[in-house]
C-alpha positions in Angstrom: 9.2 18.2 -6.3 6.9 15.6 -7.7 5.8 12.5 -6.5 7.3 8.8 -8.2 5.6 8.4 -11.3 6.0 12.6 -11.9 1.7 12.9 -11.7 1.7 14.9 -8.8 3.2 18.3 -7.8 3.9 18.9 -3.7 2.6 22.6 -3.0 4.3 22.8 -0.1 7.4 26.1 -0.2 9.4 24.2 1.8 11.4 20.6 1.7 14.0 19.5 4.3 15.7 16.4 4.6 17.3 16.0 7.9 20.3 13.3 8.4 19.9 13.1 12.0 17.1 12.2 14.2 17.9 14.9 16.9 17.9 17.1 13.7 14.3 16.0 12.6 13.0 16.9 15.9 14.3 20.7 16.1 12.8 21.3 12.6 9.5 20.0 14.1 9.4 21.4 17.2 10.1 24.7 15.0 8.0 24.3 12.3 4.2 25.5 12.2 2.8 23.1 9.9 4.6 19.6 8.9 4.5 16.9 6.9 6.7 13.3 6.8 7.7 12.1 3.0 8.9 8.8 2.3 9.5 7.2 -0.9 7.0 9.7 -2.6 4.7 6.7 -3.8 1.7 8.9 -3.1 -0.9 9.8 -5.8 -2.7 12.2 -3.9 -1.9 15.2 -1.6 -1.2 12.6 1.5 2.0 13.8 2.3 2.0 17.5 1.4 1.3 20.8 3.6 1.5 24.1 3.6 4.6 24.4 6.0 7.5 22.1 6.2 8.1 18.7 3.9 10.0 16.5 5.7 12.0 14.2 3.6 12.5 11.2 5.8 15.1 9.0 3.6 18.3 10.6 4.4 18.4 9.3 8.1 20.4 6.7 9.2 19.8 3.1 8.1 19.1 0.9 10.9 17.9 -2.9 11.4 18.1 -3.8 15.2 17.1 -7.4 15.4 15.2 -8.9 18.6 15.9 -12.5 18.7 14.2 -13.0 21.9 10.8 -11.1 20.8 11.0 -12.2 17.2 11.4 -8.6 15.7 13.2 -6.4 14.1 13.2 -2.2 15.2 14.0 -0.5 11.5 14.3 3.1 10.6 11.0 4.8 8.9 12.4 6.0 6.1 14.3 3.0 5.0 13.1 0.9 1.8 11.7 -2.4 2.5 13.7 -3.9 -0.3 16.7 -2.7 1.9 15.4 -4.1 5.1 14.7 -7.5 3.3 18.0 -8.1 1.9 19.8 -7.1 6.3 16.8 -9.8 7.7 17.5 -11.8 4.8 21.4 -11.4 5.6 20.5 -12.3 9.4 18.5 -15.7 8.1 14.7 -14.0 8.8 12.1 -12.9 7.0 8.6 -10.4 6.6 5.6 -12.4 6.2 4.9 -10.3 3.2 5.9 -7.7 1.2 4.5 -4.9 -1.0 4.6 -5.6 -5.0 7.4 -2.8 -5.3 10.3 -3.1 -2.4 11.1 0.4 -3.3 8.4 2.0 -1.1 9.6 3.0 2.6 8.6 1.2 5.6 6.8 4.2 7.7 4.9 5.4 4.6 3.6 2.0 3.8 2.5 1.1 7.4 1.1 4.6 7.8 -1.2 4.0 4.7 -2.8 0.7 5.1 -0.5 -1.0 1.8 -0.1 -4.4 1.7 0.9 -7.4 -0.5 -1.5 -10.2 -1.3 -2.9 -13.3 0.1 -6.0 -14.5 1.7 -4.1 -15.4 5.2 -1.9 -13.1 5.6 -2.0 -9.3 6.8 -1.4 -6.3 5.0 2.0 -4.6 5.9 1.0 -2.7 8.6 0.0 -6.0 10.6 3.1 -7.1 11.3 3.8 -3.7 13.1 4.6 -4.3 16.9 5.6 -1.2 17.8 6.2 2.6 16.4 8.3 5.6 17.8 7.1 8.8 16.5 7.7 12.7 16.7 5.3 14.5 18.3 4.6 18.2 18.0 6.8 19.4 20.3 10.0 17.3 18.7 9.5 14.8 21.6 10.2 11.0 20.6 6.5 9.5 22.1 6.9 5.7 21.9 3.8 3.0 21.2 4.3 -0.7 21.9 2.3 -3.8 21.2 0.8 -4.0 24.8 -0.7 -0.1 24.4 -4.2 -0.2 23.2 -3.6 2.8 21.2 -1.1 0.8 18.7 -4.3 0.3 17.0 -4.4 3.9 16.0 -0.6 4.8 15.8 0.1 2.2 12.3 -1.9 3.1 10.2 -2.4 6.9 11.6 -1.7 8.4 7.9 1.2 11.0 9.2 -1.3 12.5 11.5 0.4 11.4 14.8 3.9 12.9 13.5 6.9 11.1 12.0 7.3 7.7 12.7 11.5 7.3 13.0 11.4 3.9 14.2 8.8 0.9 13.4 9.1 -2.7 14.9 8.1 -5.6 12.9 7.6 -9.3 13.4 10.0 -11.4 11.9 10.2 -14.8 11.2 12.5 -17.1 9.9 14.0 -17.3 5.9 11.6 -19.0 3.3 11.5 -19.5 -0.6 9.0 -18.5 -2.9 8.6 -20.4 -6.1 6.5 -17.6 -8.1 4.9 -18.9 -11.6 2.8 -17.0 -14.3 -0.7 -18.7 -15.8 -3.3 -17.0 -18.3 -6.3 -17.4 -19.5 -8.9 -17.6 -16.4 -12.2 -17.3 -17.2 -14.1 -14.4 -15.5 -16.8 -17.3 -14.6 -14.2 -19.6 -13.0 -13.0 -16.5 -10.7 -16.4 -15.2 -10.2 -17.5 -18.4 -9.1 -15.1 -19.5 -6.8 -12.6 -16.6 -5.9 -11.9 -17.4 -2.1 -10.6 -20.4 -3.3 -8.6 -19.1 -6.2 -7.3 -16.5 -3.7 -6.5 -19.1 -1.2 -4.9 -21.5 -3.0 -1.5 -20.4 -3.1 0.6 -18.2 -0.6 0.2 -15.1 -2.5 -2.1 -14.7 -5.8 -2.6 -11.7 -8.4 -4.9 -10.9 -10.7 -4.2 -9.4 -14.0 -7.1 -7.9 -16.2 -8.1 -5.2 -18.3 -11.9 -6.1 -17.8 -13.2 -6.2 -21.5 -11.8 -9.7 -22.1 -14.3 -12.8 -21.5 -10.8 -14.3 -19.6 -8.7 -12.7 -16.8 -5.0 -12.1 -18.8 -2.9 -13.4 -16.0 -2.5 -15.0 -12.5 0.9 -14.4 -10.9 0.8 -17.3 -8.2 3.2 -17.2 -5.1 3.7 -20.5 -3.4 6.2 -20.9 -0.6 8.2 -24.0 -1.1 10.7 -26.1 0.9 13.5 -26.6 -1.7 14.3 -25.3 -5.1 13.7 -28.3 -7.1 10.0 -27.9 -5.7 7.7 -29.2 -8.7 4.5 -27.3 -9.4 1.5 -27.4 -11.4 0.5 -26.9 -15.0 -2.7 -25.9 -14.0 -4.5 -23.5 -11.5 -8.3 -23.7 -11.6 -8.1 -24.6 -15.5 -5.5 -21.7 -16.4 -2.4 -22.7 -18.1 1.2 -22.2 -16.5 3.0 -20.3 -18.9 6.5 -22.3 -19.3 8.3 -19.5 -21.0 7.3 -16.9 -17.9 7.0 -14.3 -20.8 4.4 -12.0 -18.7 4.9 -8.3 -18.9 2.8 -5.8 -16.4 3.2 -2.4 -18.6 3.5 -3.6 -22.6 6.9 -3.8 -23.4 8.8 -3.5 -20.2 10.1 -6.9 -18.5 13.4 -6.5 -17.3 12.1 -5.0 -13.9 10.3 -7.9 -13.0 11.5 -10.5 -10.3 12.1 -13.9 -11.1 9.4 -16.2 -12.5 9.6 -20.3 -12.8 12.3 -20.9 -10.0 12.3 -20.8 -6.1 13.9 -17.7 -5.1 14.4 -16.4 -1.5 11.1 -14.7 -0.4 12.5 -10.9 -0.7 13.2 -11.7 -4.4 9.7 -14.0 -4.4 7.2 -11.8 -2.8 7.5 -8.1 -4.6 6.7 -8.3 -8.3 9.4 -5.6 -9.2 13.2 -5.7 -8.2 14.9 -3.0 -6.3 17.5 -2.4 -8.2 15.7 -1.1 -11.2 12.6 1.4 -12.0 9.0 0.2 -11.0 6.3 -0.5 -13.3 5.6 2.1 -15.7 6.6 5.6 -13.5 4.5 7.7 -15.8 0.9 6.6 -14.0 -1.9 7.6 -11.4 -3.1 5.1 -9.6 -6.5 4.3 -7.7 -7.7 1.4 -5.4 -10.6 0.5 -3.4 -11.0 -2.3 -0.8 -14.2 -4.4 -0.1 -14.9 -7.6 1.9 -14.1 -11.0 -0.1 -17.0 -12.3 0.9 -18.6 -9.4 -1.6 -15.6 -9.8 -4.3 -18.1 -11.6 -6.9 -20.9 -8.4 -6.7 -18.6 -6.1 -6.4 -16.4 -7.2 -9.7 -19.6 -7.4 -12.0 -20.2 -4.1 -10.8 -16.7 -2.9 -11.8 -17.0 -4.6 -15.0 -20.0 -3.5 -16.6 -17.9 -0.4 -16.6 -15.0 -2.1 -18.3 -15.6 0.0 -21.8 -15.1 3.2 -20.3 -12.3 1.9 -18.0 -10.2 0.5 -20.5 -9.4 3.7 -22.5 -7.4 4.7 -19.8 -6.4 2.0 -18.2 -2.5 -0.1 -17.9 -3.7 -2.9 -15.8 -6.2 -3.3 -12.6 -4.5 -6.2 -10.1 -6.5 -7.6 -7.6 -5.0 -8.7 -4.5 -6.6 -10.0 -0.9 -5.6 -9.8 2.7 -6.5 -11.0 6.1 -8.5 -8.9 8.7 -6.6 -6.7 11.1 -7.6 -4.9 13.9 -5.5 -1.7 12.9 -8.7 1.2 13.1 -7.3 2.6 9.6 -6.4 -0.5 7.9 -8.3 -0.9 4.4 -8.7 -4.6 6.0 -9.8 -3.6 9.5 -12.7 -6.4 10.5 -12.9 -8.1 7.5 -11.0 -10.4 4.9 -10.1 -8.0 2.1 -9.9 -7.9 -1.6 -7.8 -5.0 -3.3 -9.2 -3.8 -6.6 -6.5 -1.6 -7.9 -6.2 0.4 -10.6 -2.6 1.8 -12.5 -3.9 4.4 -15.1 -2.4 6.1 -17.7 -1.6 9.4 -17.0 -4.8 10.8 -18.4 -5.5 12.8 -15.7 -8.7 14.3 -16.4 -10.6 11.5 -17.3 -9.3 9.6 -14.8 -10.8 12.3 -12.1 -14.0 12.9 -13.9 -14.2 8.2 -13.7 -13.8 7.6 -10.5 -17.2 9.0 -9.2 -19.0 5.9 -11.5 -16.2 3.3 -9.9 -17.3 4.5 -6.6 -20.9 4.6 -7.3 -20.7 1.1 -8.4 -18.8 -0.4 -5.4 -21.0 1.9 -3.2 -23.4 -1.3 -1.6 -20.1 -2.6 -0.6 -19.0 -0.1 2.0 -15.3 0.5 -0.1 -12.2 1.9 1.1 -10.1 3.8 -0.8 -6.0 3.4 -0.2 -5.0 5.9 1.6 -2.1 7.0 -0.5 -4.1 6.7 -4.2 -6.1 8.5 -5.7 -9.8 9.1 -4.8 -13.3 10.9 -4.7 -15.0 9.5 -2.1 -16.3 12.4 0.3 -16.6 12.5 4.0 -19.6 10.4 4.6 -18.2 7.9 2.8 -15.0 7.4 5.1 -17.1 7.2 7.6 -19.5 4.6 6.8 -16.5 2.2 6.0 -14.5 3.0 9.1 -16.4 2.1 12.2 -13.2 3.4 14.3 -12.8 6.6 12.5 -14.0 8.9 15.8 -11.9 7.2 17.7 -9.2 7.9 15.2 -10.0 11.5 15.1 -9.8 11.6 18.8 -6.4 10.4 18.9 -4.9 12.9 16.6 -6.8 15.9 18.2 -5.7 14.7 21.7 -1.7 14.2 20.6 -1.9 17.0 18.1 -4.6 19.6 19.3 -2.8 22.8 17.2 -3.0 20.5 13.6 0.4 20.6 12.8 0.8 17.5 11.4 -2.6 18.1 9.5 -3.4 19.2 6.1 -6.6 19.2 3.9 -6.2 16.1 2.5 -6.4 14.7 6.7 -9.2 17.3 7.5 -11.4 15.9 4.8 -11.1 12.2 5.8 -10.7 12.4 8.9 -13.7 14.7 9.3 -11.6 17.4 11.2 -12.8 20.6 9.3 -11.7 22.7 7.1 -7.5 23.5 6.3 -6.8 26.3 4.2 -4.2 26.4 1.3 -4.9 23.4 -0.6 -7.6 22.4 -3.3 -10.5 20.2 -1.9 -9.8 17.3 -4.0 -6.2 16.2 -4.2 -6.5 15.9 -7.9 -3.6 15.1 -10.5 -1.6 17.1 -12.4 -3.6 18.2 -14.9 -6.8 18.7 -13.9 
């Protein structure tokens, strides 16, 4: 079995997918090694093992809404795009959502992934409680009043499926979402918080060699549909016919552009009812403080001839501290510099050592879930809570069974045989 866009191959011999949570836990408590799998929207060996994969989407679909607490209890496995459209049903809302609503709930929380805007959190924020398997195939659950939340969210599969997660909900919104082109670099170099902030949710499209930034998609909630915006955003023009395209040639998978659209059909840039982006891609990102975002973007550009070979499209998105320990936005105001690559995988591998070197003085984190090369030091200078990360997984699972080598390296928990290093692509 391969991963979403068919660019990486799971190693592990076996794959189960269990339709019952009393099921999940006996193939746990039996299994010696184990691993969760969600939506496969992994680029690197995240989710894989040398024991049991554990495909988490055939359980039950289920949206338990709290009106009282103001959330909503939803099954791991499930789609966000699915768990939009019941809270959307129910007249509530997520305060963001991921670009593709394809991608399920527990994997995305587990890895830090997030939508964009300056004030609002990454995905994993609005967790307020988890329910997880342990080792032994016991249901262990983690509410918002445990101080240990903080290390049970984003906890990368390493604590053990997560069947249930509880999110904040708020009431129904619109988003009126509109394309404009033609920023210069100086304009967003100069003043990015403000670009950033200007809007509910902004993204930046560029393929770095061009004196202008291609595209801005800008998210703005609004109170009625006949809401009225402008022809301008920091001197880039609105494109009227919303003609913009993400991968060259392929439009008809976008969401809606020009018109106020309820915020599950706003927020994501990609509808659920048809193939994201390109499918046939590796992806990378790396997150650094906004305050930094002008450094660290000259940095990234001065490499823009050798990235652009290879490169689909880079985005940049921001988000709002958390106080998640593994959040890529843990203690600081974030900006996303991501990466979809062709599927070139060797040259891909052998770049990312100068993209990391150049966002070195900026302490970066790399998303959990994408491609990277950063080694163990480097994990550990950008997490400040990483010990007491790696405490809590030796403490809940002392015999590793939730571990693989991909976990061991990051974590810094030592060596795990039976897979490469370097998670690489297919490829290299």
């Amino acid at each position: 079995m391969k991963n979403w866009s068919n660019t990486y191959e799971y190693r592990a011999p076996e794959i189960v997918a269990p339709t019952s949570i009393d099921e999940l836990r006996r193939i746990v408590a039996g299994a010696k090694r184990a691993r969760p799998l969600g939506s496969k929207h992994s680029f690197n060996g995240i989710a894989d093992t040398t024991g049991t994969l554990i495909d988490m989407t055939g359980l039950p679909c289920e949206v338990d809404i709290d009106l009282g607490a103001r959330t909503a209890t939803v099954s791991g496995g499930t789609k966000y795009g699915v768990v939009a459209a019941a809270l959307d049903d129910a007249g509530y809302a997520l305060h963001n959502m991921g670009s593709l609503p394809h991608i399920s709930v527990a994997g995305a929380v587990a890895t830090g992934t997030h939508g964009s805007g300056v004030a609002n959190g990454n995905l994993s924020s609005a967790v307020r409680g988890v329910e997880l398997v342990g080792p032994d195939g016991e249901l262990r659950r983690v509410t918002a009043d445990d101080p240990e939340l903080a290390g049970s969210v984003v906890a990368l599969g390493a604590l053990g499926p997560a069947v249930r997660v509880t999110l904040a909900i708020e009431p129904r919104y619109l988003i009126r979402q509109d394309v404009y082109r033609r920023m210069p670099w100086e304009t967003l170099l100069g003043s990015f918080r403000e670009v950033a902030a200007s809007a509910y949710s902004v993204s930046v499209f560029t393929g770095w060699v061009a004196d202008e930034v291609e595209q801005l998609w800008v998210k703005r909630r609004v109170d009625s549909a006949d809401a009225n915006v402008d022809d301008t955003y920091f001197g880039a023009q609105r494109d009227p016919d919303e003609r913009a395209e993400l991968v060259p040639g392929i439009a008809e998978n976008l969401t809606r552009r020009g018109a106020a659209v309820p915020w599950l059909h706003g927020l994501p840039h990609f509808r659920l009812d048809t193939p994201p982006s390109a499918g046939d891609e590796i992806q990378t990102e790396y997150f650094v403080a906004i305050d930094d975002a002008q450094a660290a973007l000259t940095a990234v550009r001065e490499l823009g001839d050798r990235i652009a070979p290879h490169l689909v499209v880079t985005e940049l998105r921001t988000m709002a501290a958390d106080a998640l320990w593994l959040s890529p936005a843990s203690g600081r105001d974030s900006l996303a510099i991501h990466f979809t690559w062709a599927n070139h995988p060797d040259e891909v591998f052998a770049l990312l050592p100068a993209i990391e070197a150049a966002l070195a003085p900026f302490a970066p984190r790399p998303h959990w879930g994408k491609l990277n090369r950063v080694d163990p030091a480097g994990f550990a200078a950008a997490y400040p809570h990483l010990a007491d990360q790696r405490e809590l997984v030796t403490r809940y699972d002392p015999e590793g069974k939730f571990r693989n080598e991909y976990l061991d390296r990051v974590l810094g928990l030592g060596a795990s045989a039976g897979l490469p290093e370097v998670s690489a692509p297919m490829g290299h």
